[in-house]
Biopython code that builds the backbone (N, CA, C, O; Angstrom):
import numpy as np
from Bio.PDB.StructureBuilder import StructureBuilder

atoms = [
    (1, "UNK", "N", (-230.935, 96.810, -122.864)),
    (1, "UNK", "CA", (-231.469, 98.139, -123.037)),
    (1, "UNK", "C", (-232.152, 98.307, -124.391)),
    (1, "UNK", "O", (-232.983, 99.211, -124.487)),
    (2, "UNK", "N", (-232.004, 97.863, -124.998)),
    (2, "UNK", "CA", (-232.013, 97.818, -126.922)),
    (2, "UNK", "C", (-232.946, 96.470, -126.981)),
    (2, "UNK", "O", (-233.315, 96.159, -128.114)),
    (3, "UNK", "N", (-233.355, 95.666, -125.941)),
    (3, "UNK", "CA", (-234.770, 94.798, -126.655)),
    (3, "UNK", "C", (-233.695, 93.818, -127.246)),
    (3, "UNK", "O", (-234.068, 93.634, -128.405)),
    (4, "UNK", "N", (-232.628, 93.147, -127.045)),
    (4, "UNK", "CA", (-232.193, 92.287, -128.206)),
    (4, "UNK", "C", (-231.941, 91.311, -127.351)),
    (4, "UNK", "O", (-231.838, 91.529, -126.144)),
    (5, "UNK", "N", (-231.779, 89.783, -128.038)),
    (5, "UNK", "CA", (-231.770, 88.546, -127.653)),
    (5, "UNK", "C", (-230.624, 88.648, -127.043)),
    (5, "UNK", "O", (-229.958, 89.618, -127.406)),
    (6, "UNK", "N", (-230.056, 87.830, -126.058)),
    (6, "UNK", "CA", (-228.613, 87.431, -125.130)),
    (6, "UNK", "C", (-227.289, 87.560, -126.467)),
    (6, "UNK", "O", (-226.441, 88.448, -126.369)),
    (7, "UNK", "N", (-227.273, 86.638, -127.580)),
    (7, "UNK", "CA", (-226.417, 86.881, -128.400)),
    (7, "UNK", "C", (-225.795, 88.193, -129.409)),
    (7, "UNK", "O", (-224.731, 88.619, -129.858)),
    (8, "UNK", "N", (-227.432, 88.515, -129.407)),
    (8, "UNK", "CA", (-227.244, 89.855, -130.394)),
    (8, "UNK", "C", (-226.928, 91.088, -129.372)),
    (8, "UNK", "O", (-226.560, 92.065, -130.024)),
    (9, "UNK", "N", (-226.952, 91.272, -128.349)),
    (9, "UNK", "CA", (-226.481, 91.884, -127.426)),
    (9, "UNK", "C", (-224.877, 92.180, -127.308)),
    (9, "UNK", "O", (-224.046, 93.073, -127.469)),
    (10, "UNK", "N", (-225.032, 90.689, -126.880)),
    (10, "UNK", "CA", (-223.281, 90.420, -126.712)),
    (10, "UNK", "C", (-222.883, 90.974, -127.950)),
    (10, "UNK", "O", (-222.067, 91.882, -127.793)),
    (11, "UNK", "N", (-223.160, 90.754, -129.058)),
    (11, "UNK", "CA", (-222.382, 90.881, -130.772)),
    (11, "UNK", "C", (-222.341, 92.531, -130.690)),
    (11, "UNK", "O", (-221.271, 93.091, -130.928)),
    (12, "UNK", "N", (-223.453, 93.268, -130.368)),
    (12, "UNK", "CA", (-223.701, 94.498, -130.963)),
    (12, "UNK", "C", (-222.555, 95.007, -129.643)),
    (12, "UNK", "O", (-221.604, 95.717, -129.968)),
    (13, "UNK", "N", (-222.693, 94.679, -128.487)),
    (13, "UNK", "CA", (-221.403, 95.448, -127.428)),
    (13, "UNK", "C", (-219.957, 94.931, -127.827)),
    (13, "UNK", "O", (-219.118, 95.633, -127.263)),
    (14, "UNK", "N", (-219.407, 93.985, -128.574)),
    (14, "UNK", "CA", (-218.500, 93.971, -128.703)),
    (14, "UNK", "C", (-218.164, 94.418, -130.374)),
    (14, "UNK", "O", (-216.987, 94.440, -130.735)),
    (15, "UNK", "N", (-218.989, 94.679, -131.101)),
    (15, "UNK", "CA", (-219.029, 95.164, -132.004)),
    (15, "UNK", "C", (-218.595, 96.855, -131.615)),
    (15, "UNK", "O", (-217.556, 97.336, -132.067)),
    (16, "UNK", "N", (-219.877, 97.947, -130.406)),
    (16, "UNK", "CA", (-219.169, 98.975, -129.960)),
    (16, "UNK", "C", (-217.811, 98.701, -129.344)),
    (16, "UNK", "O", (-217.338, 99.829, -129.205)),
    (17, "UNK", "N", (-216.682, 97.583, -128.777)),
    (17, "UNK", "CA", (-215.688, 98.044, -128.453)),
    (17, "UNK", "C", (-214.972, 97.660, -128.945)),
    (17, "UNK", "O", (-214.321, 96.842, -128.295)),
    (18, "UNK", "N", (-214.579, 97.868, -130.190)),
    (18, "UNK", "CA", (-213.886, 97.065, -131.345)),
    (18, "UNK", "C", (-213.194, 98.639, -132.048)),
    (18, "UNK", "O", (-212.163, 98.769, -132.707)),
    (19, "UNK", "N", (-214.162, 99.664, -131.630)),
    (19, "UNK", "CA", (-213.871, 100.450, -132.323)),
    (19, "UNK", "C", (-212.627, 101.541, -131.360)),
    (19, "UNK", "O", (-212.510, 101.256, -130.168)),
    (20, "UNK", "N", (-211.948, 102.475, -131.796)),
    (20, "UNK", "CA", (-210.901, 103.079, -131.358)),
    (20, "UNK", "C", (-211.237, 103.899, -129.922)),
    (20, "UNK", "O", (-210.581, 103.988, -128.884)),
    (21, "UNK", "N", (-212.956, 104.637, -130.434)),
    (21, "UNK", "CA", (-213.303, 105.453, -129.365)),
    (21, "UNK", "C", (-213.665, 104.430, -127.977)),
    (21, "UNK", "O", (-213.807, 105.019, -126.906)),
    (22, "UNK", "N", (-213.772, 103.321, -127.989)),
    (22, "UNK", "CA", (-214.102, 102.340, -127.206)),
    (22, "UNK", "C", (-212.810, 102.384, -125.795)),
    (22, "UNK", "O", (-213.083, 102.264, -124.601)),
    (23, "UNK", "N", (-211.077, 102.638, -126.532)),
    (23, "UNK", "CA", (-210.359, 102.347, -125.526)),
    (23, "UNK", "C", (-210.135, 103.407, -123.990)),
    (23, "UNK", "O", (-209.759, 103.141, -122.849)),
    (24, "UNK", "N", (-210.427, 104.235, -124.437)),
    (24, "UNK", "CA", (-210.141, 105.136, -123.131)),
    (24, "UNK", "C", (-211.578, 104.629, -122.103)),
    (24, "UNK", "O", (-211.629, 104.363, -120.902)),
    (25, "UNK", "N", (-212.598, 104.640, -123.120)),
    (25, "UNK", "CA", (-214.196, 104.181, -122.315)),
    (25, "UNK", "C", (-213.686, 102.749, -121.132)),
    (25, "UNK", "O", (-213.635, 102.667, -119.905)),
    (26, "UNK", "N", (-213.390, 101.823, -122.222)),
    (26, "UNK", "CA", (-212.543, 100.353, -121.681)),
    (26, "UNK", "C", (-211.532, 100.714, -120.332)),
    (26, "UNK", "O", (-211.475, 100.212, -119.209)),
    (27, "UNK", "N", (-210.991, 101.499, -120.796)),
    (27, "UNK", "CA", (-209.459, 101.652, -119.934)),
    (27, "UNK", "C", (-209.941, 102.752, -118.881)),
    (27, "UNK", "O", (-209.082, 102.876, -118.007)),
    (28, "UNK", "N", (-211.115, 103.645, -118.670)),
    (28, "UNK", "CA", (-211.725, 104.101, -117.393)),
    (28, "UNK", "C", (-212.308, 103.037, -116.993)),
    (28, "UNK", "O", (-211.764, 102.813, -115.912)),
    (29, "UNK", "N", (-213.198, 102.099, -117.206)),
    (29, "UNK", "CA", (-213.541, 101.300, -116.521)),
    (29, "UNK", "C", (-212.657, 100.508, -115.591)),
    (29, "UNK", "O", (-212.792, 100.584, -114.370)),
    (30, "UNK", "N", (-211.587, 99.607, -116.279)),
    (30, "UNK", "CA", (-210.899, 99.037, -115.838)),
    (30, "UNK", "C", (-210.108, 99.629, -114.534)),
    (30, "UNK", "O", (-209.780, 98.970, -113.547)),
    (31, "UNK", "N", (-209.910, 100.827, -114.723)),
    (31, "UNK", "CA", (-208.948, 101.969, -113.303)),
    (31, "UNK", "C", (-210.211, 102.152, -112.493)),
    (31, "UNK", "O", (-210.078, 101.889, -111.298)),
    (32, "UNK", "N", (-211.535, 102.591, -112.931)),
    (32, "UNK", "CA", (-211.970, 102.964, -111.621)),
    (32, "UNK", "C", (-212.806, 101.597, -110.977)),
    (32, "UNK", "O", (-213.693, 101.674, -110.126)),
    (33, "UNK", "N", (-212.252, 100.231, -111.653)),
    (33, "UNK", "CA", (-213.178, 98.938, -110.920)),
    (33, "UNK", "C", (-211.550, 98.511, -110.064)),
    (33, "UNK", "O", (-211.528, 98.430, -108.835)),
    (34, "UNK", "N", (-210.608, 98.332, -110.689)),
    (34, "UNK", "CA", (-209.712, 98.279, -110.051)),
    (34, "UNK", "C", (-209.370, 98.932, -108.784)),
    (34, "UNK", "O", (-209.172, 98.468, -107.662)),
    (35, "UNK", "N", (-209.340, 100.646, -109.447)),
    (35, "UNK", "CA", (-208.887, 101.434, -108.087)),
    (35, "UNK", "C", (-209.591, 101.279, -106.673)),
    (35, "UNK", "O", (-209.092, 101.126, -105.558)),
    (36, "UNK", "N", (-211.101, 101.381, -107.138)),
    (36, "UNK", "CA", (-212.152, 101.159, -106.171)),
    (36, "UNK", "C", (-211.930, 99.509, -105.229)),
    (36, "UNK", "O", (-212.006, 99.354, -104.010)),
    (37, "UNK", "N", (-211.741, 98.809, -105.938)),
    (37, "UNK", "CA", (-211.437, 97.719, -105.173)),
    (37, "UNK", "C", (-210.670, 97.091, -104.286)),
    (37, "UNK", "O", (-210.888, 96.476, -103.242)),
    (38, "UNK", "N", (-209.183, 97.528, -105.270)),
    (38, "UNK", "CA", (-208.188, 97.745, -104.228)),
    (38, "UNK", "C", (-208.032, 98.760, -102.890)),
    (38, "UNK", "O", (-207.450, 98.407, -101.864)),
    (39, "UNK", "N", (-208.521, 99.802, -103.038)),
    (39, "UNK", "CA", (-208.877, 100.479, -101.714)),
    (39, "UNK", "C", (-210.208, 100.460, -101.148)),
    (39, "UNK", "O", (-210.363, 101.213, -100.186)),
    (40, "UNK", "N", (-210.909, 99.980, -101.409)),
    (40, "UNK", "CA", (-212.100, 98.866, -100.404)),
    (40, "UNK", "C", (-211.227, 97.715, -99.745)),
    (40, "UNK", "O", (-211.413, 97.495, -98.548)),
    (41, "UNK", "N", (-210.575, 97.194, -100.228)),
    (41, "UNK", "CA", (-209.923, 96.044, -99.707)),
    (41, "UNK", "C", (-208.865, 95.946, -98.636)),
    (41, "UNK", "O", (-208.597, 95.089, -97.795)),
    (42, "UNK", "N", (-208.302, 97.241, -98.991)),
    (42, "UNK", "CA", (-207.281, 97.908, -98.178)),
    (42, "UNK", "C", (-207.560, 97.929, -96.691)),
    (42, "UNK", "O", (-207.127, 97.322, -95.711)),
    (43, "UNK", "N", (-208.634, 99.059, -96.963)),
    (43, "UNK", "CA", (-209.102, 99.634, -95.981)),
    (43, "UNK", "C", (-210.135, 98.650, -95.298)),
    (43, "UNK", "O", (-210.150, 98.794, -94.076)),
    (44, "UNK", "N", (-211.043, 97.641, -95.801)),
    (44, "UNK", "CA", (-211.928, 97.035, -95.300)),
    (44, "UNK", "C", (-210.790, 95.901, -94.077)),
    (44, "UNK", "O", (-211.010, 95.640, -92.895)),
    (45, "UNK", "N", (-209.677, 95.478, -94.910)),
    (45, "UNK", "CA", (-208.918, 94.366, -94.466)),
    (45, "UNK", "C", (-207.848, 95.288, -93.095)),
    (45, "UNK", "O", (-207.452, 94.824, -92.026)),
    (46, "UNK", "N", (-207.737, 96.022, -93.397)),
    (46, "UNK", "CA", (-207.093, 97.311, -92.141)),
    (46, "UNK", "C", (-208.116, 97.080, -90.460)),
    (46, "UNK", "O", (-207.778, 96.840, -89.301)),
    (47, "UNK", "N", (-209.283, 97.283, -91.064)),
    (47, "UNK", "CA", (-210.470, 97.504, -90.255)),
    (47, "UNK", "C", (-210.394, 96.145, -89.653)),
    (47, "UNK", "O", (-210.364, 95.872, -88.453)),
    (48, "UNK", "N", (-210.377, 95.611, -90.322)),
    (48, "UNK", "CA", (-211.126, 94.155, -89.768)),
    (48, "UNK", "C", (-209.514, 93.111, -89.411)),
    (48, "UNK", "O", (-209.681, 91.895, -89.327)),
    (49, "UNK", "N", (-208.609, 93.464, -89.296)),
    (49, "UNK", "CA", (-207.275, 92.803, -88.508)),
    (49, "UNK", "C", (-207.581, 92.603, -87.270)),
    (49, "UNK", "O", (-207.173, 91.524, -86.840)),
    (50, "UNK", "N", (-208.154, 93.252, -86.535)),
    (50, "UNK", "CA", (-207.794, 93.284, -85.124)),
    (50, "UNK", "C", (-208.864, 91.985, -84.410)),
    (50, "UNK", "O", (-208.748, 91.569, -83.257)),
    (51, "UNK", "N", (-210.010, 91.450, -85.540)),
    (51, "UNK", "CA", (-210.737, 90.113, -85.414)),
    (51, "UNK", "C", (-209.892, 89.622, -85.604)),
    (51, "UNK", "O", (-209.456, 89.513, -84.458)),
    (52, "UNK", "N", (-209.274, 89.217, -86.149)),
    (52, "UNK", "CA", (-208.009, 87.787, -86.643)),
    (52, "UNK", "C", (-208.340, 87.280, -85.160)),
    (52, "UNK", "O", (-209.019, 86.254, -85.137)),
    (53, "UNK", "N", (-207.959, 87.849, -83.844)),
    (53, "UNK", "CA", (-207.409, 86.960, -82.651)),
    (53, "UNK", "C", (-209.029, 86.373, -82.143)),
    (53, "UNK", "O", (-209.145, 85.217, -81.738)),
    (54, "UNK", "N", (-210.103, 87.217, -82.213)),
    (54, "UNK", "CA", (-211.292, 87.169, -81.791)),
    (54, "UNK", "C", (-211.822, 85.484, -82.879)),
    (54, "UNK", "O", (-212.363, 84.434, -82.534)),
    (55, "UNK", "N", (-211.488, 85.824, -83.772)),
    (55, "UNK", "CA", (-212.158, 84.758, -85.043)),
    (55, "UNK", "C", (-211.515, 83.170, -84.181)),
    (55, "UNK", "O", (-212.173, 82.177, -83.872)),
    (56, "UNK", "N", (-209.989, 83.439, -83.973)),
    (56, "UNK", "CA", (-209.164, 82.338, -84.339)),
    (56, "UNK", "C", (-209.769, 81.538, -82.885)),
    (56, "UNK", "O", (-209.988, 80.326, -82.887)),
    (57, "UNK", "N", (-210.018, 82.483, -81.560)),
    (57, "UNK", "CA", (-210.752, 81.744, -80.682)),
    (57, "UNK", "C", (-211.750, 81.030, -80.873)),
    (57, "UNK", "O", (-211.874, 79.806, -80.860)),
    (58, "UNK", "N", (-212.714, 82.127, -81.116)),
    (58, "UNK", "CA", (-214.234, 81.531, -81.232)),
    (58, "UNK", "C", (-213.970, 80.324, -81.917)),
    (58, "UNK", "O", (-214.406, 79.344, -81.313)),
    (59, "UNK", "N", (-213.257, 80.017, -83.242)),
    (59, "UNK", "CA", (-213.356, 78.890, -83.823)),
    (59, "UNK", "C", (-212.423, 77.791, -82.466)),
    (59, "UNK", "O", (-212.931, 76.683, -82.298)),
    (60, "UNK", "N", (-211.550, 78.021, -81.864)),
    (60, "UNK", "CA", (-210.952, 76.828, -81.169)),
    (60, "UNK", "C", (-211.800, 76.617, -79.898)),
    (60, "UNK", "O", (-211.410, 75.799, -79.065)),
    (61, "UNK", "N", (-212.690, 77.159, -79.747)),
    (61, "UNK", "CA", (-213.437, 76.765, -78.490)),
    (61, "UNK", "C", (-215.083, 76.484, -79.161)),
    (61, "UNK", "O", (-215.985, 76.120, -78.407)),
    (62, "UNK", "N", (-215.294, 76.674, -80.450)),
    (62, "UNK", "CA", (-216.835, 76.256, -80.733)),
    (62, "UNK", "C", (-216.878, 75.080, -81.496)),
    (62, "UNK", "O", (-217.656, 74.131, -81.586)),
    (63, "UNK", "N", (-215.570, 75.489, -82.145)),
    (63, "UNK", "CA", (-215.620, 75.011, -83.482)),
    (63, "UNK", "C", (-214.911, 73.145, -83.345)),
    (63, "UNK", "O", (-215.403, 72.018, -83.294)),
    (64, "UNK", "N", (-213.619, 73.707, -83.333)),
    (64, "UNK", "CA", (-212.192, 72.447, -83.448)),
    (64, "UNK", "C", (-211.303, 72.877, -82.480)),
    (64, "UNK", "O", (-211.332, 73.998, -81.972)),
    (65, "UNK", "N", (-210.461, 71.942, -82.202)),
    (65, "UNK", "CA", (-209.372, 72.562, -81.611)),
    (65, "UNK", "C", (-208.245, 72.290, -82.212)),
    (65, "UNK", "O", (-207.176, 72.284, -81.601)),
    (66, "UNK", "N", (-208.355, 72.031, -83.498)),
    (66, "UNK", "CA", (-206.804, 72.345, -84.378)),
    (66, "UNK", "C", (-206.609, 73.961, -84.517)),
    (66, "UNK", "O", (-207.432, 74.789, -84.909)),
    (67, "UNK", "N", (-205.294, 74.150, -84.082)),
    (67, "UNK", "CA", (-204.746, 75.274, -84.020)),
    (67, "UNK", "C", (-204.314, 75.826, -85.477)),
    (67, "UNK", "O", (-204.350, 77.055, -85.527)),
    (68, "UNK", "N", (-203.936, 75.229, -86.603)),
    (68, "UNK", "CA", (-203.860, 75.580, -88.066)),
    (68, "UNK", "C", (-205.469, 75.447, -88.456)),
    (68, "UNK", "O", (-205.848, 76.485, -88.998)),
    (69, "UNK", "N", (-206.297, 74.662, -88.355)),
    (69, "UNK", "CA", (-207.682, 75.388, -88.904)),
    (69, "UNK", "C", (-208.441, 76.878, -88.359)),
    (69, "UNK", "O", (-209.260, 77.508, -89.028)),
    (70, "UNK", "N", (-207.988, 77.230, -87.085)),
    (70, "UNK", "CA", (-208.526, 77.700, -86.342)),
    (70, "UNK", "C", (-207.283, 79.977, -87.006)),
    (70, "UNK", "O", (-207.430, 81.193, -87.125)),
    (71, "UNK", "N", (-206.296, 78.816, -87.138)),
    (71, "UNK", "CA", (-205.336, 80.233, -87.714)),
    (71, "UNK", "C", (-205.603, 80.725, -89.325)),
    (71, "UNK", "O", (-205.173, 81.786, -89.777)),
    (72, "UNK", "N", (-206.441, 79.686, -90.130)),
    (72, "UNK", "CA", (-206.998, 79.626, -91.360)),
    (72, "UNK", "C", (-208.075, 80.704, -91.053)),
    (72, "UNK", "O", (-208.166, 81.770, -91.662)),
    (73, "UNK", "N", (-208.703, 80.388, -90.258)),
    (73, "UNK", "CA", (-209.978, 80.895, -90.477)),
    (73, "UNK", "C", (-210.206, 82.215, -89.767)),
    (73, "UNK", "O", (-211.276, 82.806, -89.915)),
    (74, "UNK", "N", (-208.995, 82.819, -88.807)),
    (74, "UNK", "CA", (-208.531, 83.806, -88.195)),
    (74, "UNK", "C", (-207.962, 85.067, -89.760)),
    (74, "UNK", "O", (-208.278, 86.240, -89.960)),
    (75, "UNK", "N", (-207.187, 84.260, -90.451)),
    (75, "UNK", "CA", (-206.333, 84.485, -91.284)),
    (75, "UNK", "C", (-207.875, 85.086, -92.516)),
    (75, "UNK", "O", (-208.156, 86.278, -92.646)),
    (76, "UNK", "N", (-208.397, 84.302, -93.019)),
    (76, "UNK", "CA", (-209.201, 84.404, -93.705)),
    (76, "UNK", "C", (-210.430, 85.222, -93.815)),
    (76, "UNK", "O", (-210.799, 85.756, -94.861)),
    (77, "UNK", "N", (-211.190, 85.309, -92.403)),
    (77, "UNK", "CA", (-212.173, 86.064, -92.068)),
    (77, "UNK", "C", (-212.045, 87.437, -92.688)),
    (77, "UNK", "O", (-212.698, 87.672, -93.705)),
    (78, "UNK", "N", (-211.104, 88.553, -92.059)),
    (78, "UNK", "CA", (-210.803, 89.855, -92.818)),
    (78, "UNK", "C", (-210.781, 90.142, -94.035)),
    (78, "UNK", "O", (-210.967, 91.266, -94.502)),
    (79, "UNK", "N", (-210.468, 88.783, -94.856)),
    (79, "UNK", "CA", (-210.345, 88.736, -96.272)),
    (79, "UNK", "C", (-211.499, 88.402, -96.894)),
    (79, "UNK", "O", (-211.700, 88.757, -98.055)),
    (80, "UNK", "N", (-212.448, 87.635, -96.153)),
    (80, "UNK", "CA", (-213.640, 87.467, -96.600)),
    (80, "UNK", "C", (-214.806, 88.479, -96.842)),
    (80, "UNK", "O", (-215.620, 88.479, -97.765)),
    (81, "UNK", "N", (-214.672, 89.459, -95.644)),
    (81, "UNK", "CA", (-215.461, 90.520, -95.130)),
    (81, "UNK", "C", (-214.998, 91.679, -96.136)),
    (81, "UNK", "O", (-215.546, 92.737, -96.444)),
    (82, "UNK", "N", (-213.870, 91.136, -96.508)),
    (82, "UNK", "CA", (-213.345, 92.172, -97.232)),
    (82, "UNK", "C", (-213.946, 92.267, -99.035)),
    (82, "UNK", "O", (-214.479, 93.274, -99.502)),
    (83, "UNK", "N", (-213.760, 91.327, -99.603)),
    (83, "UNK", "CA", (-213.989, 91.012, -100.567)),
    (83, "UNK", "C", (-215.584, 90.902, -100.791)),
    (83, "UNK", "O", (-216.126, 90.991, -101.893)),
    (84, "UNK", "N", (-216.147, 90.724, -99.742)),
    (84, "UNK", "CA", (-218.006, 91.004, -100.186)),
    (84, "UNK", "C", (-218.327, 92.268, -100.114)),
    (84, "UNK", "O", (-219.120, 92.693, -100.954)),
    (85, "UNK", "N", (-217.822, 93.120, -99.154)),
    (85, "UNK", "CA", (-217.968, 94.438, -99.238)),
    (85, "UNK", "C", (-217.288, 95.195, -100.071)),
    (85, "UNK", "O", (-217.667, 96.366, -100.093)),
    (86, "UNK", "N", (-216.208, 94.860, -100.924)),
    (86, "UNK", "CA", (-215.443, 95.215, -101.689)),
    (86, "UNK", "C", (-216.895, 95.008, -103.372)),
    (86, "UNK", "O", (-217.537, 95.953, -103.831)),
    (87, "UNK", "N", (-216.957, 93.924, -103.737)),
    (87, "UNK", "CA", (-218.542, 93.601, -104.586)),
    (87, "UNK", "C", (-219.076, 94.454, -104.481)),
    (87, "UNK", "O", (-219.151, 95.253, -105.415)),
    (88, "UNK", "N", (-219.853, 94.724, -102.971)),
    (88, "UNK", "CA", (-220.956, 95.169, -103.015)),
    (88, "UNK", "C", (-220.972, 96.582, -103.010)),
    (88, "UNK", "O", (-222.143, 96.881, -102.777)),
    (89, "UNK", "N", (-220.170, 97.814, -103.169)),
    (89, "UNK", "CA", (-219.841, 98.557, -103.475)),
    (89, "UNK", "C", (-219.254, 99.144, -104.628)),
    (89, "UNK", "O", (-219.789, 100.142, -105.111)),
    (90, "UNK", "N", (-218.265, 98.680, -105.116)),
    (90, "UNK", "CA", (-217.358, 98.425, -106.425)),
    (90, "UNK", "C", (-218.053, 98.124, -107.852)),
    (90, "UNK", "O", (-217.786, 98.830, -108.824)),
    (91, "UNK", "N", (-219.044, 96.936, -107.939)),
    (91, "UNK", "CA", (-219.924, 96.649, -108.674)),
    (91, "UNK", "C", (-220.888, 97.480, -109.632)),
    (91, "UNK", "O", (-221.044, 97.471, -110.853)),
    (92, "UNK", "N", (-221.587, 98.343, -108.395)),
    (92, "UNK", "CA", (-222.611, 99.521, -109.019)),
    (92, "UNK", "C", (-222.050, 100.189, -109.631)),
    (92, "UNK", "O", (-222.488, 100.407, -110.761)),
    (93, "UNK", "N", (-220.524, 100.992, -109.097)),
    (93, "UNK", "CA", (-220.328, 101.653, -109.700)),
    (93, "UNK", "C", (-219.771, 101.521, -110.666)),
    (93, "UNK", "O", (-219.931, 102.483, -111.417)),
    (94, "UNK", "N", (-219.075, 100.657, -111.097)),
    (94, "UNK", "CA", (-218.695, 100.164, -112.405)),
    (94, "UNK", "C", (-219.849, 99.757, -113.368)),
    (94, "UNK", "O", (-219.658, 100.048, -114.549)),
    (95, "UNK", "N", (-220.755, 99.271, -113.125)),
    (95, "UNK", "CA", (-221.688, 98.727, -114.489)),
    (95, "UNK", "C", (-222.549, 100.038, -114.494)),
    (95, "UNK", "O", (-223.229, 100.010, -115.520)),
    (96, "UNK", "N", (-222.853, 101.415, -113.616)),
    (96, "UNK", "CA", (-223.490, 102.685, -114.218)),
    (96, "UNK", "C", (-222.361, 103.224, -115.030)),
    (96, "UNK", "O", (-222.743, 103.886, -115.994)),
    (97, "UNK", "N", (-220.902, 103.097, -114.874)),
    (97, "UNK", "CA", (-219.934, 103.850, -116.084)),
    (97, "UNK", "C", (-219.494, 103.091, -116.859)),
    (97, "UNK", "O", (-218.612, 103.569, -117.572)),
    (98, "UNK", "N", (-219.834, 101.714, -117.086)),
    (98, "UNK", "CA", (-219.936, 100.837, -118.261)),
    (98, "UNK", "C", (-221.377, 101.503, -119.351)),
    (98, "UNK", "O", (-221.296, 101.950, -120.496)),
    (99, "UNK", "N", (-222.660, 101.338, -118.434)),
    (99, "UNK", "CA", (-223.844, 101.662, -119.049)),
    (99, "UNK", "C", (-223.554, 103.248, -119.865)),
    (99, "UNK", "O", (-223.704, 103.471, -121.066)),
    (100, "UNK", "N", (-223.173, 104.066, -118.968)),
    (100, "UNK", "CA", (-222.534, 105.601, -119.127)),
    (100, "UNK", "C", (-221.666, 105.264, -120.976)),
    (100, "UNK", "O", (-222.097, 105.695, -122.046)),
    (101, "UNK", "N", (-220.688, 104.588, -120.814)),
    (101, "UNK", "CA", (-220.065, 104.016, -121.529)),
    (101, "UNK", "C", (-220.758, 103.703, -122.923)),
    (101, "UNK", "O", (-220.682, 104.383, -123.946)),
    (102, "UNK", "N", (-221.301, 102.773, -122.771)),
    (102, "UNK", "CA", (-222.143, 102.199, -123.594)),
    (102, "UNK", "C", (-223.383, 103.272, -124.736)),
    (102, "UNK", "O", (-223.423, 103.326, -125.966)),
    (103, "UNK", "N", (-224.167, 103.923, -123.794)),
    (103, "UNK", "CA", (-225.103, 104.705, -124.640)),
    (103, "UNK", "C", (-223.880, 105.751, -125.008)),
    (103, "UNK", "O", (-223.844, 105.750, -126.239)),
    (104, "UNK", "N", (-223.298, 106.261, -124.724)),
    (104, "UNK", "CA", (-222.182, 107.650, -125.419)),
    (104, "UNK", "C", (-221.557, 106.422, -127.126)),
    (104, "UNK", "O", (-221.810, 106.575, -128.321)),
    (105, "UNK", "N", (-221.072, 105.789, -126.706)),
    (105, "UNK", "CA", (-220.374, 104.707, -127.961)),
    (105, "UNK", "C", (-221.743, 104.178, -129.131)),
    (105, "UNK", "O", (-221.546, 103.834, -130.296)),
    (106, "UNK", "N", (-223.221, 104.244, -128.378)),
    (106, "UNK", "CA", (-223.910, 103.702, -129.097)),
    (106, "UNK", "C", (-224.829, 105.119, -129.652)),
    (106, "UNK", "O", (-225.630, 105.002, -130.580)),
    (107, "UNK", "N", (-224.597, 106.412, -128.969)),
    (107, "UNK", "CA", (-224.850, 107.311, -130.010)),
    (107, "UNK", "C", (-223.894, 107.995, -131.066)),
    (107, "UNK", "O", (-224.114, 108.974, -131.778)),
    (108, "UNK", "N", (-222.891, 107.284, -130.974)),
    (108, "UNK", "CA", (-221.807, 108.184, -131.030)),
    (108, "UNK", "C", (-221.500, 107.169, -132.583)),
    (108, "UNK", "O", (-220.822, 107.575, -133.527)),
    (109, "UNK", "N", (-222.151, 105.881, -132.519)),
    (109, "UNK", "CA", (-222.175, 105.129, -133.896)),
    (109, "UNK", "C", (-223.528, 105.671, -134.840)),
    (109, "UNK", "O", (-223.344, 105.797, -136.051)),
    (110, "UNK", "N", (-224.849, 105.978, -134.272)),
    (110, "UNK", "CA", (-225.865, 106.386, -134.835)),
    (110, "UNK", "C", (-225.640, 107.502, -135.335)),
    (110, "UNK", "O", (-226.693, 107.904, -135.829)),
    (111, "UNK", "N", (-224.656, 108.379, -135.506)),
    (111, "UNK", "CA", (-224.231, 109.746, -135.734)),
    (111, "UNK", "C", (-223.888, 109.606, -137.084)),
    (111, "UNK", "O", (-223.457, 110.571, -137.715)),
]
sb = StructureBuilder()
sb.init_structure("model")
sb.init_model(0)
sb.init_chain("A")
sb.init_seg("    ")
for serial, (resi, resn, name, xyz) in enumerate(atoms, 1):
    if name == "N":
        sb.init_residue(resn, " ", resi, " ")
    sb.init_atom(name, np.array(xyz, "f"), 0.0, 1.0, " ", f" {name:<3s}", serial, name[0])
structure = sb.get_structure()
């Protein structure tokens, strides 16, 4: 945002969270990337259980017919689906209240 090289970047943002007003900024981030994630995950992995039996076929009749690869990948699927959509949601909103973050701490030093 500030025009500065990859290093001087990094230096000048950890330079803003070094300072006291930095921890609550830090410690909202952390709750609402957390909170958000864990209930994306919840709920995405809720949704998507009832594939487990659908997955574990398709793989033993396309795929293999080992019954532990086939329960892997039954097992896994929900968790997969879960965790990209969990990203791809979760993400934005955390780096606009990092950015949020950031210019308040970086006027708040120019003061």
């Amino acid at each position: 945002m500030d025009g500065l090289a990859p290093r001087a970047a990094l230096r000048r943002s950890w330079s803003l969270m070094r300072r006291r007003a930095a921890r609550p900024w830090a410690a909202g981030a952390c709750l609402l990337g957390a909170g958000c994630a864990g209930a994306v995950l919840l709920l995405v992995r809720q949704v998507a259980e009832p594939l487990r039996a659908a997955v574990r076929e398709a793989v033993l009749t396309g795929v293999t017919h080992n019954t532990q690869v086939a329960h892997a990948a039954g097992v896994l699927a929900p968790v997969a689906a879960a965790a990209l959509l969990c990203t791809a949601l979760v993400l934005p909103l955390t780096h606009t209240y990092l950015t949020a973050a950031y210019l308040r701490l970086r006027a708040g030093r120019q003061v």
